[in-house]
C-alpha positions as CSV (number, residue, x, y, z in Angstrom):
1,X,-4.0,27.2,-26.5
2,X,-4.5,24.0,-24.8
3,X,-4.9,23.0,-21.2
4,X,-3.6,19.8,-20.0
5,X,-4.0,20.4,-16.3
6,X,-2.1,16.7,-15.9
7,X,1.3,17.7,-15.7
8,X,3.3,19.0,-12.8
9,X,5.9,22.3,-13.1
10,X,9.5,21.5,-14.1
11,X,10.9,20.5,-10.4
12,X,14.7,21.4,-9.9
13,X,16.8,22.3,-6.9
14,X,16.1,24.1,-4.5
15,X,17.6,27.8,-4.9
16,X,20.0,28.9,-1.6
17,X,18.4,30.7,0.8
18,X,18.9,34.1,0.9
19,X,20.5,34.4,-2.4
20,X,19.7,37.5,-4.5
21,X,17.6,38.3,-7.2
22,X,18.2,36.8,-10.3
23,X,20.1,33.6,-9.6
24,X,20.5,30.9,-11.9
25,X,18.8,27.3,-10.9
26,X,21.4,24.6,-12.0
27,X,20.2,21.5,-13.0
28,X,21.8,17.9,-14.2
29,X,20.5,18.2,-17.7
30,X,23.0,19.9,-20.0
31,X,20.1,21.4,-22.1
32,X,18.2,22.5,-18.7
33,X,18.8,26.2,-17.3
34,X,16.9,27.9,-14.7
35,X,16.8,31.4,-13.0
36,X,14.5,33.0,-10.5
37,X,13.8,36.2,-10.5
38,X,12.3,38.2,-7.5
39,X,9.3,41.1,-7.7
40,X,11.6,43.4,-9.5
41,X,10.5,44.4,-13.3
42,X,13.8,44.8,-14.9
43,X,14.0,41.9,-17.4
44,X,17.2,43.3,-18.7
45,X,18.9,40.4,-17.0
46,X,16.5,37.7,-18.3
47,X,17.3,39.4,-21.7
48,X,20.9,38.4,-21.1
49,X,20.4,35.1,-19.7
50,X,18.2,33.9,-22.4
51,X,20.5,35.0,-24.8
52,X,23.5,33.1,-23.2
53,X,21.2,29.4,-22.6
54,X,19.9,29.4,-25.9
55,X,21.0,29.2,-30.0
56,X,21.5,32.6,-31.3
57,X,18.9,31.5,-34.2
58,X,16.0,31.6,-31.6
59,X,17.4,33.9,-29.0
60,X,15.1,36.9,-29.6
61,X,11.8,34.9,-29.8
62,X,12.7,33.3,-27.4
63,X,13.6,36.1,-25.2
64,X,10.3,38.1,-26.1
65,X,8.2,35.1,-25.1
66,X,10.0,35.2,-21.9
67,X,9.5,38.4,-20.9
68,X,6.3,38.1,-22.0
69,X,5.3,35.2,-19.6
70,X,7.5,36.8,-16.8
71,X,6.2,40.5,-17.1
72,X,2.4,38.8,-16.8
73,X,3.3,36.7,-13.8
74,X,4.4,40.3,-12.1
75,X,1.5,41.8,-13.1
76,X,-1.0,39.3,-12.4
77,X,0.4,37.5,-9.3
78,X,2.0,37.5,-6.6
79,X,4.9,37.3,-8.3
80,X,4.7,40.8,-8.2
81,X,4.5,41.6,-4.6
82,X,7.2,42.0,-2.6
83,X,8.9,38.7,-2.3
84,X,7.2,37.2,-4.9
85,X,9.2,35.1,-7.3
86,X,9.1,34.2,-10.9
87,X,10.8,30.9,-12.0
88,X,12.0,30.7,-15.6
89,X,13.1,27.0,-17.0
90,X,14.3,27.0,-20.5
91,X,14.6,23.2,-22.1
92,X,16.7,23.3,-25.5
93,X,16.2,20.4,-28.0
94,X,17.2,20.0,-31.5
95,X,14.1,21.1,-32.7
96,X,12.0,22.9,-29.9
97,X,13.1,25.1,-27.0
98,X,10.3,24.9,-24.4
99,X,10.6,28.1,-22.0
100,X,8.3,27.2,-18.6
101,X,7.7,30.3,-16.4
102,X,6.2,29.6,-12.4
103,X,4.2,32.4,-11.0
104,X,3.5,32.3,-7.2
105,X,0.1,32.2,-7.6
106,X,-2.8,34.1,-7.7
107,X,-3.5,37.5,-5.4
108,X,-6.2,37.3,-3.2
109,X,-8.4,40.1,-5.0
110,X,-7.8,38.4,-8.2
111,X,-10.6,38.0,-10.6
112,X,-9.3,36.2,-13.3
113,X,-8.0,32.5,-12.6
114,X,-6.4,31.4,-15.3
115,X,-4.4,32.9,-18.0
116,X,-6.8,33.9,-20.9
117,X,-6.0,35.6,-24.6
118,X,-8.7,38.3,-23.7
119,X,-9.5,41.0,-26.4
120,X,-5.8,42.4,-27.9
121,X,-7.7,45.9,-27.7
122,X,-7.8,46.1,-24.7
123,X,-4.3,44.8,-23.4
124,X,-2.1,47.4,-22.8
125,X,0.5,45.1,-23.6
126,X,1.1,42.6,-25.9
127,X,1.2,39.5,-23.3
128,X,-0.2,36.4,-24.0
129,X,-0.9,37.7,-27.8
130,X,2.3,37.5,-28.5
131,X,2.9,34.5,-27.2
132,X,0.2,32.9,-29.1
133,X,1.9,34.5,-32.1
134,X,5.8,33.4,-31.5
135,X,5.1,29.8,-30.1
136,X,3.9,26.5,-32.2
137,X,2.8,25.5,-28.9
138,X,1.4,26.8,-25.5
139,X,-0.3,25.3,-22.5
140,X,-0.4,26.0,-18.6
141,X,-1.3,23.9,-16.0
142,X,-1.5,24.7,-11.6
143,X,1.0,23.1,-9.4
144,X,-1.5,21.7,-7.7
145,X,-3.2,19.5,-10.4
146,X,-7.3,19.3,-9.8
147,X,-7.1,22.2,-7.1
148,X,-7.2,25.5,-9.8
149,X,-5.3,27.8,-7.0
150,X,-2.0,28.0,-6.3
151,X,0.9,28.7,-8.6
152,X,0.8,28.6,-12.2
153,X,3.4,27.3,-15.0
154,X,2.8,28.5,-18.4
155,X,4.7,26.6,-21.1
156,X,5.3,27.5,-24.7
157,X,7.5,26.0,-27.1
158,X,9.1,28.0,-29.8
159,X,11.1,26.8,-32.5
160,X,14.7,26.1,-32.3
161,X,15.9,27.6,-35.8
């Protein structure tokens, strides 16, 4: 893993206010989808949207690293809490698909403040180890560059094959 720390999260419109959980984030780019997701843990609908947004050839890893980043953010944020939020970009190139999940920042209790491999024995689930396993490629940066609080986009690209 590598941290750049330099680069902002993907920026898109704004979602409508008051518009239920999931909803779909459109954006100019052709290869650009978005949805945000609410505090609820059923990714059965991020399951499906993945698979619609990108190439059947790299819909399941893609899908698993997803859910991955998505059920962390839940679990470790306030993404989690009631009306918390999860955003989910997925970029599709030729060659790379680059899925970019927002948390909305860190809990007030929490202890750890940044995302961190740990020790797989421990980890009840697989997380970030799989992750690290699926992608070529995985970074995270805050929104707030140089501040280390707020929330956090975790980026990892996975082949596109």
């Amino acid at each position: 893993m590598k941290h750049t720390g330099t680069t902002a999260p993907p920026q898109g419109p704004a979602p409508e206010a008051g518009a239920p959980y999931p909803h779909r984030i459109a954006f100019p780019e052709p290869h650009r989808h978005g949805i945000l997701f609410g505090h609820d843990r059923d990714y059965t609908a991020l399951t499906n949207w993945v698979w619609a947004v990108v190439p059947r050839r790299a819909a399941k890893p893609v899908s698993l690293v997803a859910e991955a980043l998505t059920s962390n953010a839940h679990k470790h944020t306030r993404s989690g809490d009631p009306g918390g939020t999860v955003r989910v970009v997925i970029d599709v190139d030729p060659f790379l698909i680059t899925i970019a999940v927002t948390d909305g920042g860190p809990r007030s209790d929490s202890v750890i403040a940044y995302p961190r491999l740990g020790d797989p024995r421990l980890a009840p689930l697989p997380g970030l180890h799989l992750v690290d396993q699926l992608a070529v490629y995985w970074e995270w940066d805050w929104a707030l560059p140089g501040v280390g609080r707020g929330p956090l986009t975790i980026r990892a690209k996975v082949e596109n094959q």
